[in-house]
C-alpha positions in Angstrom: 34.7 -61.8 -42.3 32.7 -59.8 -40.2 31.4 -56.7 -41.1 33.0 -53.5 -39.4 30.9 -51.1 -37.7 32.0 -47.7 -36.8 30.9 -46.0 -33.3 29.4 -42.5 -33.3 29.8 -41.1 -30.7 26.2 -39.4 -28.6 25.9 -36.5 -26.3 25.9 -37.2 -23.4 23.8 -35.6 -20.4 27.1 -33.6 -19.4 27.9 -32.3 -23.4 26.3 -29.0 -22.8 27.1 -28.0 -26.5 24.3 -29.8 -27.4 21.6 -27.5 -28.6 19.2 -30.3 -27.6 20.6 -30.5 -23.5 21.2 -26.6 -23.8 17.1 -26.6 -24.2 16.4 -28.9 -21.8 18.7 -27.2 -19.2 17.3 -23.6 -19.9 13.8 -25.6 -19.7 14.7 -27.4 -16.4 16.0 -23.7 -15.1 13.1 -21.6 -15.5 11.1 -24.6 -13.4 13.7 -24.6 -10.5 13.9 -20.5 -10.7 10.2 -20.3 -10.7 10.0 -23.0 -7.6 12.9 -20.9 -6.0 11.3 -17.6 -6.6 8.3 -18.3 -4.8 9.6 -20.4 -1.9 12.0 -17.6 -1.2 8.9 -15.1 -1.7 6.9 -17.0 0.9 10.1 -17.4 3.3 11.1 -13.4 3.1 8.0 -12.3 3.0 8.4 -9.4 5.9 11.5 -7.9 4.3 9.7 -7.9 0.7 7.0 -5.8 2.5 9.3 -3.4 4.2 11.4 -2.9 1.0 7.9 -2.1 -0.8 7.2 0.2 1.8 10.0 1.9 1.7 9.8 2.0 -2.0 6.6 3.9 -1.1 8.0 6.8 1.4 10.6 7.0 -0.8 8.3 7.9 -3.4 6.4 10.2 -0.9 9.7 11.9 -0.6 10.8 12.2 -3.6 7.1 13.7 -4.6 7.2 16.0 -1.8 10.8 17.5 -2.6 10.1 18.1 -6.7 6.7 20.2 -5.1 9.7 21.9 -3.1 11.8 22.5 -6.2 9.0 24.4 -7.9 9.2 27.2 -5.3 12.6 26.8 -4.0 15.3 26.8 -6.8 18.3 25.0 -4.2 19.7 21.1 -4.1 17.6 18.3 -4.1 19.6 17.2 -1.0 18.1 19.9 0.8 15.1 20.1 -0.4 14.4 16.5 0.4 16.4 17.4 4.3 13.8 20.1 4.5 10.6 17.6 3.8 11.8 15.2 6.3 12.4 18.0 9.0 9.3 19.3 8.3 7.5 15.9 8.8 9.1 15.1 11.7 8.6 18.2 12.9 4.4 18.0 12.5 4.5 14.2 14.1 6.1 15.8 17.2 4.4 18.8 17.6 1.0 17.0 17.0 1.7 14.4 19.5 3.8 16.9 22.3 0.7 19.0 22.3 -2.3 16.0 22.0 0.1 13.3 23.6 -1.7 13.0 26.9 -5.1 14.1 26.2 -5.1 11.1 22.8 -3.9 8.5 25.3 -6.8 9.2 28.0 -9.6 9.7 25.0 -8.0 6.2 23.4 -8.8 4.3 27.3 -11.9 5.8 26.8 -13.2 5.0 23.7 -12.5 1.3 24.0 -14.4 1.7 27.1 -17.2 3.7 24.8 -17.0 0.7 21.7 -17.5 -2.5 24.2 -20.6 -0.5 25.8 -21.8 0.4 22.3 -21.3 -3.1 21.5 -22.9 -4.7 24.3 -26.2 -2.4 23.8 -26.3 -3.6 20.3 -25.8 -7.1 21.2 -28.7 -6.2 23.7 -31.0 -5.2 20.9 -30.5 -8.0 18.4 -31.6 -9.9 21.0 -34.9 -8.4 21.4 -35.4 -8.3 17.5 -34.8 -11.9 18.1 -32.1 -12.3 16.7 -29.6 -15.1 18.0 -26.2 -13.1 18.2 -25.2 -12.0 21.4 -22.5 -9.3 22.5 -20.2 -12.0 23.3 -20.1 -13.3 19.9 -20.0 -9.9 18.5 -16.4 -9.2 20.6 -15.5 -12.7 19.4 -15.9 -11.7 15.6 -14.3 -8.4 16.6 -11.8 -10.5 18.1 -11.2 -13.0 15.3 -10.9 -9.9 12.9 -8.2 -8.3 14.3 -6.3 -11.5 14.9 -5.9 -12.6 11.1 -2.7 -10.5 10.9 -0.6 -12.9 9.3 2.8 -13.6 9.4 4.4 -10.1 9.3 2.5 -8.7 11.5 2.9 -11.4 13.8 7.0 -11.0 13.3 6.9 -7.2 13.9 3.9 -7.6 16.7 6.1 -6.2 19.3 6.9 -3.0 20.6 10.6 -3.6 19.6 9.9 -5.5 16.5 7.7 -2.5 15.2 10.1 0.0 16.1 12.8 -1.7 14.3 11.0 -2.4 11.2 9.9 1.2 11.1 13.2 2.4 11.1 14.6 -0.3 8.9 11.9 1.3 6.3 12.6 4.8 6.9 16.4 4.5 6.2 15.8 2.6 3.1 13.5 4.9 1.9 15.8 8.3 2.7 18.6 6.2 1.1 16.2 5.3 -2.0 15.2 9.1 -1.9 18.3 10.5 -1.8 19.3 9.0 -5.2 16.4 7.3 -7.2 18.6 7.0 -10.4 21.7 5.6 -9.2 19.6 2.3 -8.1 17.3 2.5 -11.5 20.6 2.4 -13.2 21.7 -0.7 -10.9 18.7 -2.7 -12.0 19.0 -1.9 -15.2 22.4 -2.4 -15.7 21.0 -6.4 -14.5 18.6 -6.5 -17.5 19.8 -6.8 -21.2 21.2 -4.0 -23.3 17.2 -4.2 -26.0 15.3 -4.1 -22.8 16.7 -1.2 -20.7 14.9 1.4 -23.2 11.6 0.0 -22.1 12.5 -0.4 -18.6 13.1 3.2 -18.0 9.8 4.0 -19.9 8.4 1.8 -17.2 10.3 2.9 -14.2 9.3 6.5 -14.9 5.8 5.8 -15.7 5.5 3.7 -12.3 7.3 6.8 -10.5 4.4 9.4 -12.0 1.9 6.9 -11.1 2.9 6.2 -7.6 3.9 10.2 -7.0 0.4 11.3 -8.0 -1.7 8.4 -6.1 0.6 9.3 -2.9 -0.2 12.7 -2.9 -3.7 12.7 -3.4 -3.5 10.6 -0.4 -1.9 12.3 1.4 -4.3 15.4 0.7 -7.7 13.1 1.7 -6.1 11.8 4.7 -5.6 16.0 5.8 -9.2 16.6 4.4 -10.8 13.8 6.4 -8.8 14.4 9.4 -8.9 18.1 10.2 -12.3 18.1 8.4 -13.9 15.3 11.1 -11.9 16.5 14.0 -13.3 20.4 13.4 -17.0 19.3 12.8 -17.1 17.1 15.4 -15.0 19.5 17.7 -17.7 22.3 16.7 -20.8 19.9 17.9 -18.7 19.0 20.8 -19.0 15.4 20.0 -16.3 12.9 22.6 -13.1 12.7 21.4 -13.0 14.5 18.1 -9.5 15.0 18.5 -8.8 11.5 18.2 -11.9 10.5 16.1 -9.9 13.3 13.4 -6.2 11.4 13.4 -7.9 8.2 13.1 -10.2 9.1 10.1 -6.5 10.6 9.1 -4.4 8.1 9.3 -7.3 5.3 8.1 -8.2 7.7 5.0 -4.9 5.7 3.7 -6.7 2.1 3.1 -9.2 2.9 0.9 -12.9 1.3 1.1 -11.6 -0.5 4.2 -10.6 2.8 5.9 -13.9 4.8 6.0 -15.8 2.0 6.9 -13.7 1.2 10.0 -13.4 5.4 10.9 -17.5 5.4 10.0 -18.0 2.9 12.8 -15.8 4.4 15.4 -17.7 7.9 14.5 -21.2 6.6 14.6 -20.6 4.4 18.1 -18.7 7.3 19.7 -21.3 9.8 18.6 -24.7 7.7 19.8 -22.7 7.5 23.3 -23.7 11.0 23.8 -27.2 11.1 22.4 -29.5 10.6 19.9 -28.7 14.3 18.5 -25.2 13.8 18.7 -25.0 10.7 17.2 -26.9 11.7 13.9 -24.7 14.6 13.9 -21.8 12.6 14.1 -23.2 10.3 11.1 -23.5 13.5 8.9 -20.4 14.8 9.3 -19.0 11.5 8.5 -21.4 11.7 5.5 -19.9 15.2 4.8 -16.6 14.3 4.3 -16.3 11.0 2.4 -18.5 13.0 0.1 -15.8 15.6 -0.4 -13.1 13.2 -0.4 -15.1 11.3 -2.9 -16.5 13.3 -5.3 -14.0 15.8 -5.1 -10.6 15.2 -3.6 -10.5 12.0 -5.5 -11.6 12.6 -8.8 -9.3 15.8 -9.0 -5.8 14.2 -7.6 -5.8 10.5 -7.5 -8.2 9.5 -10.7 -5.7 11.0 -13.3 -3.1 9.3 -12.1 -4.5 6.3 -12.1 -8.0 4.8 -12.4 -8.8 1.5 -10.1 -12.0 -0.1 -9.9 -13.4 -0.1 -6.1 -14.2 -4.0 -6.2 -10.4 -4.8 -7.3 -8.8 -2.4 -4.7 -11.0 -4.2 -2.1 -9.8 -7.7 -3.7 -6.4 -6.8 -3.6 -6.4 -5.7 0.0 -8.4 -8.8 1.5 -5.4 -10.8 -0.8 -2.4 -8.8 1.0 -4.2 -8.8 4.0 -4.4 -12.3 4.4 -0.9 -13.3 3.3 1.4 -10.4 4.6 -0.8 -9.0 7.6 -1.4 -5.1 8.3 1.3 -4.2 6.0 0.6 -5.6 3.1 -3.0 -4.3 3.8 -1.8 -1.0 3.6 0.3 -1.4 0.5 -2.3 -3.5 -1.3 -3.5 -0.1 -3.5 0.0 1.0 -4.6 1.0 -2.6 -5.5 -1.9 -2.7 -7.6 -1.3 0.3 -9.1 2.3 -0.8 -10.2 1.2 -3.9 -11.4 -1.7 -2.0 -13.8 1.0 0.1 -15.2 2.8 -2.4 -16.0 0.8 -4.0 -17.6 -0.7 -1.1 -19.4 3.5 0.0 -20.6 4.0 -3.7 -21.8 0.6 -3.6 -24.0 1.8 -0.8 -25.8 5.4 -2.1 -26.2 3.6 -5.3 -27.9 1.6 -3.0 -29.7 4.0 -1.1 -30.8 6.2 -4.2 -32.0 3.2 -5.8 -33.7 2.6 -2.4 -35.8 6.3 -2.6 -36.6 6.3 -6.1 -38.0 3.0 -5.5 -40.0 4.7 -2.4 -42.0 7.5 -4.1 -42.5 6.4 -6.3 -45.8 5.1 -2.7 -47.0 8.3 -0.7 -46.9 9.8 -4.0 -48.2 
């Protein structure tokens, strides 16, 4: 008689009670997630950047409205109604009254740059030295063309206009009520990890609140300070050299050197004297913003090394365009807090687990 032999039955690769499939499927998901994550991170790019941005004036708001709060004892609705009148307010007042004049001095300093730029092509020639002006607007050229992908998207008029609102509504929206949408996220996140992500989330808010503001005060520093000096000397154009060493005291490193260039070709234009005057007052103020703007506001907030700010923005530059070169020092800021807040948390856990055995 033949022997009998019972079949067992195996899983199977649809028996998802198997603790052996359940790891492989949990494996298999963090490898699609993480290949979905980044293709959708590639793809959406330009909203990612506009949601960051508006993450940032939202911030800028928010900041602006608790300085409000301390002197003004009413709603944080108006309060933050009163900081957005009042900025909107400044943007068209400044412009209204400088609107005509900026738009004449602009024609004319790209006139002043491709002269200035010529005459230096001119004398690296005569050093002997191969590079001629042409090549010098083609580098120009090539620079300013590496915009990427989101600029390219929101290159026009329209496309600017719309992305600029898109941000500004988010960010009154995010303004309006920051905790409602903290609590949104971290209702997403499990019930032992919502302590630490509030820790975070307010620890990111400080951060980004402080670094903001102390922008915001070196871009009025460099901006009235270069457009007075400069106005005093009666070197061309201070009134625009001033909101462009403004509005370029945002990107740090990149920023000064850009507004030191424009100040030093505009200033040579109209003479030797002028043009060294021009390169002290640009001197002047970076020193102030440097050794004493800086250090005061944004340095106790958070402390970045010059070398990874500059590494950061040549990164965001090159993969989002203008806007991600712009939002390259805030990102990096985030992402050191976080890591700072998550090396404490494991700190704090390791203690924990150490003591335990003790008390035991």
């Amino acid at each position: 008689m033949s022997e009998t032999h019972k079949h067992v039955e195996e899983p199977g690769p649809s028996e998802v009670r198997s603790p052996l499939v359940q790891q492989e499927l949990k494996r298999a998901g963090v490898w699609f997630g993480l290949a979905i994550a980044i293709a959708l991170t590639a793809l959406l790019a330009q909203p990612l950047m506009l949601i960051l941005g508006a993450m940032v004036l939202a911030t800028m708001m928010d900041g602006g409205s608790r300085l409000l709060g301390r002197i003004l004892p009413i709603g944080r609705g108006w309060r933050l109604t009163i900081v957005l009148l009042s900025a909107v307010a400044f943007l068209v007042w400044t412009f209204y009254l400088t609107g005509s004049s900026l738009a004449a001095q602009a024609q004319a300093m790209r006139t002043i740059v491709e002269a200035q730029v010529t005459r230096i092509g001119g004398w690296m020639q005569q050093l002997g030295i191969t590079a001629t002006p042409s090549d010098l607007k083609g580098l120009a050229q090539q620079a300013m063309s590496s915009m990427g992908r989101v600029t390219a998207a929101l290159g026009t008029a329209m496309g600017a206009i719309t992305g600029g609102a898109m941000m500004l509504v988010l960010a009154i929206f995010l303004a309006t009520e920051p905790k409602l949408y903290e609590r949104g996220v971290a209702w997403m996140l499990p019930m032992d990890k919502r302590a630490q992500f509030y820790t975070i989330a307010d620890k990111m808010g400080w951060t980004l609140r402080r670094l903001m503001f102390g922008r915001i005060i070196g871009m009025s520093v460099e901006g009235v300070g270069t457009w007075l000096l400069l106005w005093v000397f009666g070197v061309p154009m201070a009134g625009l050299l001033g909101i462009l060493t403004g509005l370029l005291a945002f990107l740090p490193n990149i920023g000064a050197i850009i507004s030191g260039v424009l100040i030093v070709l505009v200033g040579f234009s109209g003479g030797m004297d002028t043009g060294l005057y021009a390169v002290g007052v640009y001197l002047v103020v970076q020193i102030v913003d440097g050794y004493l703007i800086v250090p005061m506001v944004a340095k106790r907030a958070v402390d970045l090394a010059p070398a990874l700010v500059l590494a950061a923005q040549i990164l965001f530059g090159a993969l989002f365009g203008i806007i991600g070169l712009f939002l390259a020092d805030p990102i990096v800021a985030m992402i050191k807090v976080y890591l700072e807040e998550r090396s404490k948390a494991s700190r704090s856990d390791r203690d924990k687990a150490l003591l335990q055995p003790a008390d035991g």
